[in-house]
PDB file of N, CA, C, O and CB in Angstrom:
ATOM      1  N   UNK A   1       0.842  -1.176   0.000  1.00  0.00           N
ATOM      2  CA  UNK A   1       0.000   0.000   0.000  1.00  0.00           C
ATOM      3  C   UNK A   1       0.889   1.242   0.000  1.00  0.00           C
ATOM      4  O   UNK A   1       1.506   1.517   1.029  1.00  0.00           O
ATOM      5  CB  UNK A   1      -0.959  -0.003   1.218  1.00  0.00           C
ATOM      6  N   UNK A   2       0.972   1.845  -0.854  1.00  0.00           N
ATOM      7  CA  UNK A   2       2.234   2.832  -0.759  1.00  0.00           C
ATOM      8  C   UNK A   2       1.290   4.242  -0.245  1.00  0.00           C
ATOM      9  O   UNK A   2       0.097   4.069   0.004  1.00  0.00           O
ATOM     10  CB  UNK A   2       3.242   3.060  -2.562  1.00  0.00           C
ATOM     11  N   UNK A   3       1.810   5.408  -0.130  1.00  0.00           N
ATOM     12  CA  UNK A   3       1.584   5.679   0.938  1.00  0.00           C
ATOM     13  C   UNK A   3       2.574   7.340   0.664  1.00  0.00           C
ATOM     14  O   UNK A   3       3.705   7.369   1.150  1.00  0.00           O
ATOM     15  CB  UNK A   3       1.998   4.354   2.069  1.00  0.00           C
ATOM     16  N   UNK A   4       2.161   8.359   0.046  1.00  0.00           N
ATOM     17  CA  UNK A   4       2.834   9.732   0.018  1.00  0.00           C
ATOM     18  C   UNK A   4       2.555  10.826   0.550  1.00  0.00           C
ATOM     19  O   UNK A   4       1.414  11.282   0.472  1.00  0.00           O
ATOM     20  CB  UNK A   4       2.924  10.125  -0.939  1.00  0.00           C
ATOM     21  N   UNK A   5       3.383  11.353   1.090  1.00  0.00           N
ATOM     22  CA  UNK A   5       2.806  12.505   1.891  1.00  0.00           C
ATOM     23  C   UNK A   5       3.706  14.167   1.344  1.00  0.00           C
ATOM     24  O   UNK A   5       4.895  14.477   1.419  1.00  0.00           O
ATOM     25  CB  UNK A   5       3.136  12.025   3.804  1.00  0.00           C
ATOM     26  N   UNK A   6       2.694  14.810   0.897  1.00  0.00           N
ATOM     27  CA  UNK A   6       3.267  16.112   0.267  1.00  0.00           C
ATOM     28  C   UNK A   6       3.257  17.336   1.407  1.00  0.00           C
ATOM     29  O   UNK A   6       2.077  17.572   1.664  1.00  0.00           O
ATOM     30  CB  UNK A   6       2.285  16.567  -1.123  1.00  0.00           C
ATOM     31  N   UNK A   7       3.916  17.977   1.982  1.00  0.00           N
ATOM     32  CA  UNK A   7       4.004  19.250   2.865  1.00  0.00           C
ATOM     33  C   UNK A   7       3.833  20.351   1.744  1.00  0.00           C
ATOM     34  O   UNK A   7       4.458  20.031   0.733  1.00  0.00           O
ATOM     35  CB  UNK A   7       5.544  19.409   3.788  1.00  0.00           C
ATOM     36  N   UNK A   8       3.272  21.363   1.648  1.00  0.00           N
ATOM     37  CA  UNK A   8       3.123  22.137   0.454  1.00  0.00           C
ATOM     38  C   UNK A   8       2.920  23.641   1.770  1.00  0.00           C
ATOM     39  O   UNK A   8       2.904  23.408   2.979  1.00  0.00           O
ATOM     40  CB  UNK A   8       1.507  21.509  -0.897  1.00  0.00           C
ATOM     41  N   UNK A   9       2.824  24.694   1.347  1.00  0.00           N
ATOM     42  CA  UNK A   9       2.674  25.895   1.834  1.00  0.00           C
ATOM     43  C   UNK A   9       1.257  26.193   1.193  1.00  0.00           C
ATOM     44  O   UNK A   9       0.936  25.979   0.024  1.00  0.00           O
ATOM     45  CB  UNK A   9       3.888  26.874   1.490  1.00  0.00           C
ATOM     46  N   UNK A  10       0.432  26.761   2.260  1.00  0.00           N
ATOM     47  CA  UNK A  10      -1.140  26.843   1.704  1.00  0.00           C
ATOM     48  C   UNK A  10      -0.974  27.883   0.404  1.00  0.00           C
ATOM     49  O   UNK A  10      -0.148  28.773   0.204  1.00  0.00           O
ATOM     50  CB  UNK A  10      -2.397  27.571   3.051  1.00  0.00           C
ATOM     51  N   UNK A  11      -2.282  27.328  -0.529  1.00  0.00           N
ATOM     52  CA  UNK A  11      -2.292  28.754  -1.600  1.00  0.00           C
ATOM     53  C   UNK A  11      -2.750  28.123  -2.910  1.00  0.00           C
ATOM     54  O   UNK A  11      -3.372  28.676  -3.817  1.00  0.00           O
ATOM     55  CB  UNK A  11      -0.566  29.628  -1.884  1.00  0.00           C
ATOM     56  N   UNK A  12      -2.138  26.303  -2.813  1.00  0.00           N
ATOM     57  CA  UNK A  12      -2.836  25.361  -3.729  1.00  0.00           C
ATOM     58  C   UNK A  12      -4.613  25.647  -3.747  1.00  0.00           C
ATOM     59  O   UNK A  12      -5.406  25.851  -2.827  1.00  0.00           O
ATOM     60  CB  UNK A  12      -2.434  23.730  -3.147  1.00  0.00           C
ATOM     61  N   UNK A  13      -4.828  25.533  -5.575  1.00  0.00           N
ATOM     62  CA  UNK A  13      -6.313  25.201  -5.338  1.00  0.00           C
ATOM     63  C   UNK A  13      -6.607  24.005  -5.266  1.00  0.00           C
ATOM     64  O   UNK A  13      -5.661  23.228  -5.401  1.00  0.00           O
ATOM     65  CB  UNK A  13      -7.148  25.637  -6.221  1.00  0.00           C
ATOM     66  N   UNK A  14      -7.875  23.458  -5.051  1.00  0.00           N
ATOM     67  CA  UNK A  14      -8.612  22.568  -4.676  1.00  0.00           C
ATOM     68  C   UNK A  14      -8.252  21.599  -6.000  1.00  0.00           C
ATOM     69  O   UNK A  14      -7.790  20.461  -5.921  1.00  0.00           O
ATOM     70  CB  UNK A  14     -10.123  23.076  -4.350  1.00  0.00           C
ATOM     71  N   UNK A  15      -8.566  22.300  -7.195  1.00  0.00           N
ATOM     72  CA  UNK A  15      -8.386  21.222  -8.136  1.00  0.00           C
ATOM     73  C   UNK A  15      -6.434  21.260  -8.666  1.00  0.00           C
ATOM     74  O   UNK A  15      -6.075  20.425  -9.496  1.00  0.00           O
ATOM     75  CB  UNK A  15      -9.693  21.603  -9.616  1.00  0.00           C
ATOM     76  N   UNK A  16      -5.852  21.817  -8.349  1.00  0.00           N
ATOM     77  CA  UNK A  16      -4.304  21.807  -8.472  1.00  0.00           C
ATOM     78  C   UNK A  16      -4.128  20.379  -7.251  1.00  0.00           C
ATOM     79  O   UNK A  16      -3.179  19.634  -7.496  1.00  0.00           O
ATOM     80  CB  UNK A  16      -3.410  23.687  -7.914  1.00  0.00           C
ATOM     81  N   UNK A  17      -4.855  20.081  -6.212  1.00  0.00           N
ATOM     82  CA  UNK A  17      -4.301  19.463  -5.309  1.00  0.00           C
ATOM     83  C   UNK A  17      -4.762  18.036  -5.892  1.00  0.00           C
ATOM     84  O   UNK A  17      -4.124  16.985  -5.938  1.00  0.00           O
ATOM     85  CB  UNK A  17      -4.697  19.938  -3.855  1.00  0.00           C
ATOM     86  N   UNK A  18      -6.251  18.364  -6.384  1.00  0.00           N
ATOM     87  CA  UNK A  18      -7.068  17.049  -6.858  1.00  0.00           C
ATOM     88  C   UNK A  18      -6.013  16.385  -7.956  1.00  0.00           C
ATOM     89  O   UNK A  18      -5.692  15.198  -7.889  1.00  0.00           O
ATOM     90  CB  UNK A  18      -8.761  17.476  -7.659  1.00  0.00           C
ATOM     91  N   UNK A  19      -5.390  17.509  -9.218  1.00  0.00           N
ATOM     92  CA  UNK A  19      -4.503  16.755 -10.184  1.00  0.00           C
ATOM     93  C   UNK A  19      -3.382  16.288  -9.784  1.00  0.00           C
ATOM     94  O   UNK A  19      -2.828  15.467 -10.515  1.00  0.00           O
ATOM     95  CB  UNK A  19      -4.167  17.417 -11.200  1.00  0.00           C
ATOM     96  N   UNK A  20      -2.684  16.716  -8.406  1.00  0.00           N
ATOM     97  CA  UNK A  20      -2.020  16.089  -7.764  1.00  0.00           C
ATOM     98  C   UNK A  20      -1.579  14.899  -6.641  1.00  0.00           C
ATOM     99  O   UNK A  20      -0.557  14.423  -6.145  1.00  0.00           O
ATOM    100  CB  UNK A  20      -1.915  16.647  -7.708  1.00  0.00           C
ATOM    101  N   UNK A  21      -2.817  14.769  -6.589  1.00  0.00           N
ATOM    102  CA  UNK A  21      -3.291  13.407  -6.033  1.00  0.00           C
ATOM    103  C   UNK A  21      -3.394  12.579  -7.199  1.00  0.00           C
ATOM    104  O   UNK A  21      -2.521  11.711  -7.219  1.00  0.00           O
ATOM    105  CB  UNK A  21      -4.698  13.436  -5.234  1.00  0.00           C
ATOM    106  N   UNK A  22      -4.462  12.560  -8.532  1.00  0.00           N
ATOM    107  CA  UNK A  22      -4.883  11.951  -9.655  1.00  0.00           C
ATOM    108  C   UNK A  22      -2.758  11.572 -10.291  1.00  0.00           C
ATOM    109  O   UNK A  22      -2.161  10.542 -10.603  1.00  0.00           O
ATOM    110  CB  UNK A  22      -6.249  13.358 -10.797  1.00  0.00           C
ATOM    111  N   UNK A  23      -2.499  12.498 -10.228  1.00  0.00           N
ATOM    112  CA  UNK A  23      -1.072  12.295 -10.880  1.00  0.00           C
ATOM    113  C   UNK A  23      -0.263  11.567 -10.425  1.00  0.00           C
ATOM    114  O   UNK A  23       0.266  10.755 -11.184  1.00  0.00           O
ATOM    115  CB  UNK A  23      -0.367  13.260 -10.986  1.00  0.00           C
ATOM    116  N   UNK A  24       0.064  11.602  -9.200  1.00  0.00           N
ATOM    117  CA  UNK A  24       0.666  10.968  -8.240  1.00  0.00           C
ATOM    118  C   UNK A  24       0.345   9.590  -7.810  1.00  0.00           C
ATOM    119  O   UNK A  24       1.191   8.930  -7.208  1.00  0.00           O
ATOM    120  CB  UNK A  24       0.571  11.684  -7.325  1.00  0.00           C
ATOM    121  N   UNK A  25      -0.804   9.124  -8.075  1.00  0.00           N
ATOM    122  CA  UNK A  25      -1.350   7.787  -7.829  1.00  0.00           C
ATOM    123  C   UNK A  25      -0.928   7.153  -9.751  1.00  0.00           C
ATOM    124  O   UNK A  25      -0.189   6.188  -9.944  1.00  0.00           O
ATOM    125  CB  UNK A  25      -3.476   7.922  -7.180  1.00  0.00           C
ATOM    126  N   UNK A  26      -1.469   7.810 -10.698  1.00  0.00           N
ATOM    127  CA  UNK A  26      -1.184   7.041 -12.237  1.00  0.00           C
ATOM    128  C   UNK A  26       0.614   7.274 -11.498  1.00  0.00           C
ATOM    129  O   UNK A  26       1.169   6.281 -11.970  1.00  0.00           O
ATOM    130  CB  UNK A  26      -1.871   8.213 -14.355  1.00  0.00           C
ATOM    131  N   UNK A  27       1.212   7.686 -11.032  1.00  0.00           N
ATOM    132  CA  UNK A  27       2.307   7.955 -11.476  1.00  0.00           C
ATOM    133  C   UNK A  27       2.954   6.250 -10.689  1.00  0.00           C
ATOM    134  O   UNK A  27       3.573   5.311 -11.189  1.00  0.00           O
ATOM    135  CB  UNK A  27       2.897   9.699 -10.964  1.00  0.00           C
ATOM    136  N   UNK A  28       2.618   6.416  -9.790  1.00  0.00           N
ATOM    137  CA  UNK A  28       2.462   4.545  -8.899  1.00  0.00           C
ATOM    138  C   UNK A  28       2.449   3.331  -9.864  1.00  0.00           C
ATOM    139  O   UNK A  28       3.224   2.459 -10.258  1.00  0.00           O
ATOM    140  CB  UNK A  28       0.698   4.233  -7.968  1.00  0.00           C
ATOM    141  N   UNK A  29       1.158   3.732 -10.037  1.00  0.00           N
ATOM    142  CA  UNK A  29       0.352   2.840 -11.362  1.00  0.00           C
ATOM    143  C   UNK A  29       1.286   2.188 -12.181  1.00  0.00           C
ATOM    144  O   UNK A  29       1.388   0.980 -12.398  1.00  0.00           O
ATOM    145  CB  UNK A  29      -0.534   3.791 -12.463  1.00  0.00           C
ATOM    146  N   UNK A  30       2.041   3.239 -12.667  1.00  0.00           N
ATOM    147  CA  UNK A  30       2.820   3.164 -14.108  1.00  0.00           C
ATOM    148  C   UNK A  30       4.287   2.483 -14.125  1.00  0.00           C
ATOM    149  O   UNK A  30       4.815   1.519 -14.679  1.00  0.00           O
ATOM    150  CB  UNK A  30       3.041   4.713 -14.673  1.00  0.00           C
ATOM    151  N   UNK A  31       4.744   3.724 -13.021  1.00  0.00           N
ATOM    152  CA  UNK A  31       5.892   3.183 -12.879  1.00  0.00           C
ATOM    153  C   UNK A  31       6.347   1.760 -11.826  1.00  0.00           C
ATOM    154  O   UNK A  31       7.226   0.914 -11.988  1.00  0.00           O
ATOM    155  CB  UNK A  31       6.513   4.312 -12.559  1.00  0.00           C
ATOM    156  N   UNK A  32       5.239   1.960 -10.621  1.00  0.00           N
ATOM    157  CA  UNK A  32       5.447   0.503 -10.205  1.00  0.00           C
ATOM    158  C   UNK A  32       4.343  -0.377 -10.123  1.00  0.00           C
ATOM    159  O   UNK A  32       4.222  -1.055  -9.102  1.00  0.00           O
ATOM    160  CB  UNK A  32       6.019   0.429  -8.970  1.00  0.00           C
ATOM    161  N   UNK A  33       3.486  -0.475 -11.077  1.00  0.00           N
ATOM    162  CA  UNK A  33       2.061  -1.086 -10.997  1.00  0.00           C
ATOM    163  C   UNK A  33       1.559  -1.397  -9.433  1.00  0.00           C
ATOM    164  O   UNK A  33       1.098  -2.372  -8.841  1.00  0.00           O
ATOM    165  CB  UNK A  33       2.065  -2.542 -11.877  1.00  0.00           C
ATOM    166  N   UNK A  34       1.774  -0.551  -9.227  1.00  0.00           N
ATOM    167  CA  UNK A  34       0.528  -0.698  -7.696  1.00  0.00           C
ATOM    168  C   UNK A  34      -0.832  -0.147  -8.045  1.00  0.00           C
ATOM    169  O   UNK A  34      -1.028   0.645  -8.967  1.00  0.00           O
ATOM    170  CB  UNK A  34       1.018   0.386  -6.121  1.00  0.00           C
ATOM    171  N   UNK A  35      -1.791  -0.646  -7.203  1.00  0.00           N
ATOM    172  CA  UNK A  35      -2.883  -0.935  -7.214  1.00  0.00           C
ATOM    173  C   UNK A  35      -3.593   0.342  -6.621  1.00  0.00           C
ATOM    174  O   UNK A  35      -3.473   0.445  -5.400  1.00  0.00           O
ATOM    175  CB  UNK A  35      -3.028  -2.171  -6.610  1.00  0.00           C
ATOM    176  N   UNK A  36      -4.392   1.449  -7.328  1.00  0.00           N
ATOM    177  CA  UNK A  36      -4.877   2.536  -6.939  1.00  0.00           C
ATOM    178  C   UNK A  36      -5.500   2.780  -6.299  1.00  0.00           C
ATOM    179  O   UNK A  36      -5.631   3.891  -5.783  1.00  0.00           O
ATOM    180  CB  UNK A  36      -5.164   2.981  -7.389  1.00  0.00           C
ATOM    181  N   UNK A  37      -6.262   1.581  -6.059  1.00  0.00           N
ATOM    182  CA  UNK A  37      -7.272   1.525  -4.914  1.00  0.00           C
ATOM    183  C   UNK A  37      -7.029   1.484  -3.377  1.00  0.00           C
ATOM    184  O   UNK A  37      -7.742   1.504  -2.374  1.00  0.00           O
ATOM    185  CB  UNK A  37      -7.953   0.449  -5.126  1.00  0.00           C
ATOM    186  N   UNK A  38      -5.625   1.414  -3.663  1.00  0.00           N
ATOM    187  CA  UNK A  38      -4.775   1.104  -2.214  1.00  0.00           C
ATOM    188  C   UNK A  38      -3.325   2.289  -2.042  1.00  0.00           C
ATOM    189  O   UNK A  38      -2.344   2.221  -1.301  1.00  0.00           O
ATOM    190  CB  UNK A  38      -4.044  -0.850  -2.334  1.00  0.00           C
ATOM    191  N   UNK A  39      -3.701   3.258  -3.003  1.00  0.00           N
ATOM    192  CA  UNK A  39      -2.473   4.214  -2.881  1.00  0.00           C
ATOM    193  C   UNK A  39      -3.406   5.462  -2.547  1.00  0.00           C
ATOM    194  O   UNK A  39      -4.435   5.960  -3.002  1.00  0.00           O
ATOM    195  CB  UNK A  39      -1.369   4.389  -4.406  1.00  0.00           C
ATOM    196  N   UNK A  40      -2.442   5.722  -1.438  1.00  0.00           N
ATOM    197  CA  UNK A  40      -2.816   7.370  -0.531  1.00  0.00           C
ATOM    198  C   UNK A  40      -2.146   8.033  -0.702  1.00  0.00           C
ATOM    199  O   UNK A  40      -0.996   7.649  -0.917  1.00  0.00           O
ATOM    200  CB  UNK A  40      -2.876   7.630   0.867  1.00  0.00           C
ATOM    201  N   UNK A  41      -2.443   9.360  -0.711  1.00  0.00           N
ATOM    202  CA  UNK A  41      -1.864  10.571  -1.291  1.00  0.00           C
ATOM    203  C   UNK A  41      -2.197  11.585  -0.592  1.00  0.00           C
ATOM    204  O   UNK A  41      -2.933  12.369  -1.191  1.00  0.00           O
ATOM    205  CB  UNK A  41      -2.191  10.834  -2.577  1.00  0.00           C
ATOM    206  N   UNK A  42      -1.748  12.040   1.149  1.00  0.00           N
ATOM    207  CA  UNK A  42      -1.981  12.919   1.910  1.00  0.00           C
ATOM    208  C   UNK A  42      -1.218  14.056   1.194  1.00  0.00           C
ATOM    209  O   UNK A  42      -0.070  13.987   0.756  1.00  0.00           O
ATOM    210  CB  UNK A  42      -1.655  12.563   3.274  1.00  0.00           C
ATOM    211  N   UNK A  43      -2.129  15.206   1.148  1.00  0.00           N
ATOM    212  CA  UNK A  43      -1.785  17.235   1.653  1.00  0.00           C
ATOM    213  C   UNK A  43      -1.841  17.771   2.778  1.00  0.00           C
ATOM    214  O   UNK A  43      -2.854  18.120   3.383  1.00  0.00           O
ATOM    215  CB  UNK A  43      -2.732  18.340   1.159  1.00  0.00           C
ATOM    216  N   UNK A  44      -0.598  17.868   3.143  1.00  0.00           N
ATOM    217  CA  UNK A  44      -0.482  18.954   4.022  1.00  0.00           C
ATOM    218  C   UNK A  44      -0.172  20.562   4.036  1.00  0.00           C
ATOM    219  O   UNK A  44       0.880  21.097   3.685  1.00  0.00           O
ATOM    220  CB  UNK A  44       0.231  18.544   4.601  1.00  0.00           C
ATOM    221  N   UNK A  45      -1.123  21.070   4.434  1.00  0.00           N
ATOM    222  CA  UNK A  45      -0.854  22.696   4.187  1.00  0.00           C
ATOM    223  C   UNK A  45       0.038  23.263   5.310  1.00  0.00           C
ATOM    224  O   UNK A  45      -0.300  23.205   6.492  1.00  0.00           O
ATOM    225  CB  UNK A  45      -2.329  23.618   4.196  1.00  0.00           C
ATOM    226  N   UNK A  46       1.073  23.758   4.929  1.00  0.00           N
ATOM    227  CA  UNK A  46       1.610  24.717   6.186  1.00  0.00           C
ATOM    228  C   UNK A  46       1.119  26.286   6.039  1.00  0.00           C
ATOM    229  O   UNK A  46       0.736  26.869   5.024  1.00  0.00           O
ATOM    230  CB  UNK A  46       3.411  24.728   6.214  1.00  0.00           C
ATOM    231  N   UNK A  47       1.212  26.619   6.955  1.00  0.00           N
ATOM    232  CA  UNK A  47       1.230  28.577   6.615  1.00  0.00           C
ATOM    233  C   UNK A  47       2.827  29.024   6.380  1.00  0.00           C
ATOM    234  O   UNK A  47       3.877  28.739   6.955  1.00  0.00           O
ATOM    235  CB  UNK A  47       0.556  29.762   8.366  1.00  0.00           C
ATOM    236  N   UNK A  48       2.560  29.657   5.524  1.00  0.00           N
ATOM    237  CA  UNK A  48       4.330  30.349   4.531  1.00  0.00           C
ATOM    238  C   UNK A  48       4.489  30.639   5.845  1.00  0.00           C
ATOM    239  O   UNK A  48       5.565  30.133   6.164  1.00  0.00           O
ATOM    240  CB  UNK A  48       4.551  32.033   3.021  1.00  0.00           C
ATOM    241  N   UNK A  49       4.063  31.113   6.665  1.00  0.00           N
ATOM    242  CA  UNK A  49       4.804  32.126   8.076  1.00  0.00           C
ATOM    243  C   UNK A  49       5.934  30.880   8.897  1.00  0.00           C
ATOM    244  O   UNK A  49       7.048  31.016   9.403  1.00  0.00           O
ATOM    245  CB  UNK A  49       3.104  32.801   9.640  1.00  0.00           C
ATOM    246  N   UNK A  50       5.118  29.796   8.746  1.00  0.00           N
ATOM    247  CA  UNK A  50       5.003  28.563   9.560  1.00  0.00           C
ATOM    248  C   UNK A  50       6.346  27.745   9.150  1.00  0.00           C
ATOM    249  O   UNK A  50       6.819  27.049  10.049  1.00  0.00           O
ATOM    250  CB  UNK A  50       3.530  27.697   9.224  1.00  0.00           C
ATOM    251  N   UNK A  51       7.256  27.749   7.444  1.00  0.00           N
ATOM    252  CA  UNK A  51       8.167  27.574   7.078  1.00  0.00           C
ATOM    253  C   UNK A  51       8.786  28.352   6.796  1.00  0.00           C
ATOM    254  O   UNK A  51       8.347  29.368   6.257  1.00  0.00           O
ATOM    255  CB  UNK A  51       8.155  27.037   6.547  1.00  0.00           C
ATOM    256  N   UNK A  52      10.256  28.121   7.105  1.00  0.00           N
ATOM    257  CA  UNK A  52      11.164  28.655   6.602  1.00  0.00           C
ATOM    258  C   UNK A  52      12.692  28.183   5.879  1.00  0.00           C
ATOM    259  O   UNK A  52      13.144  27.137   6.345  1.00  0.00           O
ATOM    260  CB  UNK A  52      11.218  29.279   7.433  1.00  0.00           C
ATOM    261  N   UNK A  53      13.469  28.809   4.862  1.00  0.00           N
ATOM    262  CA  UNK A  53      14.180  28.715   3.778  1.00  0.00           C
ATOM    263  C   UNK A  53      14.905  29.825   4.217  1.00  0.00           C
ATOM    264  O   UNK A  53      14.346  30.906   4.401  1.00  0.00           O
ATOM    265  CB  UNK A  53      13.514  28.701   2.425  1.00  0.00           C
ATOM    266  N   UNK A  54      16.567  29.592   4.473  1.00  0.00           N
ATOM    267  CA  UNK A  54      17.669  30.249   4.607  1.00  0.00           C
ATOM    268  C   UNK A  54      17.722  31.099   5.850  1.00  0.00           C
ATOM    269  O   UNK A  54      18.567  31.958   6.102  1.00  0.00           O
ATOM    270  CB  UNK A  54      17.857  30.958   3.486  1.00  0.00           C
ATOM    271  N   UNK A  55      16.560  30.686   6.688  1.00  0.00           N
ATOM    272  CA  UNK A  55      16.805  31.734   7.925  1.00  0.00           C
ATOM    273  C   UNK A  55      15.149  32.663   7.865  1.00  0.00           C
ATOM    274  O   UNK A  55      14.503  33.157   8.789  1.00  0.00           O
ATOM    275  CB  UNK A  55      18.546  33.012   7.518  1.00  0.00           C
ATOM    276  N   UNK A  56      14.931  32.626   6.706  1.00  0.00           N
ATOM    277  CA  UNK A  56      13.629  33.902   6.673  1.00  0.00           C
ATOM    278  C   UNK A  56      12.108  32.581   6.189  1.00  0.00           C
ATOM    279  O   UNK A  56      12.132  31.527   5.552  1.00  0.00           O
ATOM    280  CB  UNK A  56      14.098  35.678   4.783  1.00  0.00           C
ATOM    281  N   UNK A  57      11.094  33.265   6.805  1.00  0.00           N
ATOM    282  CA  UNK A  57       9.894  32.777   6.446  1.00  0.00           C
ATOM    283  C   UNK A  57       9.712  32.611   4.561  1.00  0.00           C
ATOM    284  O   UNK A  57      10.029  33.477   3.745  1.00  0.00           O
ATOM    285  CB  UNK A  57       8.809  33.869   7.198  1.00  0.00           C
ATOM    286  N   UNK A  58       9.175  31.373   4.285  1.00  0.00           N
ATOM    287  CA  UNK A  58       8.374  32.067   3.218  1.00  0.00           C
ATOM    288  C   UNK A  58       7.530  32.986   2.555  1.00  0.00           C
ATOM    289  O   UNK A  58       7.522  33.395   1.394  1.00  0.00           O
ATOM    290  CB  UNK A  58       8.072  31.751   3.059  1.00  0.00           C
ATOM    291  N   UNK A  59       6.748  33.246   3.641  1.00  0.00           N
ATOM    292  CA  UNK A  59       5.653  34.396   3.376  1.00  0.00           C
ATOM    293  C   UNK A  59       6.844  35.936   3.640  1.00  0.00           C
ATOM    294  O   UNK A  59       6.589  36.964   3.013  1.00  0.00           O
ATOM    295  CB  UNK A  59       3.972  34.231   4.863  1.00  0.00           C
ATOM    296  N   UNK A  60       7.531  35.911   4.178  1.00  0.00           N
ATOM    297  CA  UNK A  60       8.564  36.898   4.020  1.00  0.00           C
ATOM    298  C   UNK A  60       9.470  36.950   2.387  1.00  0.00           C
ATOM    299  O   UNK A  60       9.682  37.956   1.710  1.00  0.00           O
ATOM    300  CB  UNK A  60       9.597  36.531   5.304  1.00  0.00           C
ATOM    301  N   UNK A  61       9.803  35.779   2.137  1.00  0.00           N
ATOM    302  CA  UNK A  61      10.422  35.535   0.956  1.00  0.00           C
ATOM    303  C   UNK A  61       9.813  36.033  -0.695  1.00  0.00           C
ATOM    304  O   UNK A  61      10.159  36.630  -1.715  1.00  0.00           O
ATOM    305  CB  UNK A  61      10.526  34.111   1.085  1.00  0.00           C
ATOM    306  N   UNK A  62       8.688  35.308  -0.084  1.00  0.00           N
ATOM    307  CA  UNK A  62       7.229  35.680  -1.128  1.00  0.00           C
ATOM    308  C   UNK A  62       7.321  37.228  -1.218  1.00  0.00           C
ATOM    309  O   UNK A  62       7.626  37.882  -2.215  1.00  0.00           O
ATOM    310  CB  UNK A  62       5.429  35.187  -0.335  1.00  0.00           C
ATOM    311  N   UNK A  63       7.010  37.666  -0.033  1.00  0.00           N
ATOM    312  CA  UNK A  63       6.987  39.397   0.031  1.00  0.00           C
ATOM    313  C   UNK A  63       8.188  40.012  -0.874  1.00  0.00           C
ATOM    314  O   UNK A  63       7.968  40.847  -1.751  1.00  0.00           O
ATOM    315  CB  UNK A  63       7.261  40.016   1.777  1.00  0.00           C
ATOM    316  N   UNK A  64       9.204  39.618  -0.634  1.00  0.00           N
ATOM    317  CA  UNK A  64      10.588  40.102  -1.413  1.00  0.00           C
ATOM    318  C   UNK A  64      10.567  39.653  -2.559  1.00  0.00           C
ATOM    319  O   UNK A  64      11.584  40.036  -3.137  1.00  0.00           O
ATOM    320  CB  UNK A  64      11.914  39.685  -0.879  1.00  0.00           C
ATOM    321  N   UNK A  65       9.813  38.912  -3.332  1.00  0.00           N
ATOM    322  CA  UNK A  65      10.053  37.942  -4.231  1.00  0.00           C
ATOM    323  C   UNK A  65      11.037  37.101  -5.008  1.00  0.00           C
ATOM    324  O   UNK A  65      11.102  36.898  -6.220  1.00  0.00           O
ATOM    325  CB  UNK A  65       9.659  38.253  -4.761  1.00  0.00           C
ATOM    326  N   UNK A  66      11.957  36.563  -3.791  1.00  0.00           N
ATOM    327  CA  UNK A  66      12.682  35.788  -3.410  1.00  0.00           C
ATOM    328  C   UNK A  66      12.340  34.265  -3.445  1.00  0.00           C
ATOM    329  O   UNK A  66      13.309  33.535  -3.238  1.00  0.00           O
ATOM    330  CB  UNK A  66      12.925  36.231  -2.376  1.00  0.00           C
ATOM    331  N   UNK A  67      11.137  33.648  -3.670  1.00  0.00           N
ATOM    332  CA  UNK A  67      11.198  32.327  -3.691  1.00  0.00           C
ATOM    333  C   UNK A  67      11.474  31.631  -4.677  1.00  0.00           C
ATOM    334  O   UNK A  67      11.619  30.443  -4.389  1.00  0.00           O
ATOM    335  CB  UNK A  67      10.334  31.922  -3.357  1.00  0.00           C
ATOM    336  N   UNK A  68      11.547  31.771  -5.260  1.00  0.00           N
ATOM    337  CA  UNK A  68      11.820  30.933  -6.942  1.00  0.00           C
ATOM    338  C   UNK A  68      13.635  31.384  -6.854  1.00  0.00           C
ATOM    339  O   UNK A  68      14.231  30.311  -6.949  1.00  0.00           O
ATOM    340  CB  UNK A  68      10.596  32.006  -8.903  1.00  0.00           C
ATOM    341  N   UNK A  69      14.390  32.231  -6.749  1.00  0.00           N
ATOM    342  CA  UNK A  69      15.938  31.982  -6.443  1.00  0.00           C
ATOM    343  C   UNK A  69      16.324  32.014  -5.363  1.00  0.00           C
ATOM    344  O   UNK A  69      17.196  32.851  -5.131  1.00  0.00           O
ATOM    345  CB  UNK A  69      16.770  32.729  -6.936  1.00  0.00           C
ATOM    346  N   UNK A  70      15.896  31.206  -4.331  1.00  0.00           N
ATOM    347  CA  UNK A  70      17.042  30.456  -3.291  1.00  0.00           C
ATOM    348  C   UNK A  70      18.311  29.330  -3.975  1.00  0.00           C
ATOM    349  O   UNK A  70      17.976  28.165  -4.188  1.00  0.00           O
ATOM    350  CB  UNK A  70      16.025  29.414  -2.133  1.00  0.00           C
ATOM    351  N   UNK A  71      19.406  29.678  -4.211  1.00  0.00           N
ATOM    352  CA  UNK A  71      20.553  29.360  -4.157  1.00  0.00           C
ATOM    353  C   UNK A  71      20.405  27.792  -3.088  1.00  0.00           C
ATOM    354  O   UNK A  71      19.927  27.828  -1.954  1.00  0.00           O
ATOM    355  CB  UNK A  71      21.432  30.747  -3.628  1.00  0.00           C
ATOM    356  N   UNK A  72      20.834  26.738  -3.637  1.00  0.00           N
ATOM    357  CA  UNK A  72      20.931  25.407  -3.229  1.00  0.00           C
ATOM    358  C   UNK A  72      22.334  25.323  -2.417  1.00  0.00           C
ATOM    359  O   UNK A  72      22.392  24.317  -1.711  1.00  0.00           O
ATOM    360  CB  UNK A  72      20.838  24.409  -4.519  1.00  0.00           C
ATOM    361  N   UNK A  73      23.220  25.974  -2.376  1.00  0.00           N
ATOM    362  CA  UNK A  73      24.621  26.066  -1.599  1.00  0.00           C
ATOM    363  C   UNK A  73      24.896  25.881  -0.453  1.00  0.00           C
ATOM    364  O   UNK A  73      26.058  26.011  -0.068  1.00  0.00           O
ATOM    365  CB  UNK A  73      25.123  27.029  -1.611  1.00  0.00           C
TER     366      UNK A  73
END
């Protein structure tokens, strides 16, 4: 029964989360034929305030528009 769990920062819509569940289960399917009826696919929402990347919040990062180039170093 496989079994994924996504942490995401709230802001996803409803159906962005739905194609990501739908995706994520064919993606099982395909690559290791497991059985869909038995694959879970938890969302978890954090609040941007609630994570943080390099020392500063996301929702701070966001503000600067800083999230898309954080440096991997």
């Amino acid at each position: 029964m496989p079994y994924v769990e996504f942490n995401l920062t709230k802001g996803a819509t409803a159906e962005q989360k739905a194609q990501l569940v739908e995706g994520v289960t064919d993606l099982l399917v395909s690559v290791l034929n497991k059985n869909p009826s038995s694959t879970q696919v938890i969302i978890k929402e954090i609040d941007p305030d609630s994570w943080g990347i390099s020392g500063r919040s996301v929702k701070r990062l966001r503000a600067e528009g800083k999230t898309a180039n954080i440096s991997k170093d």
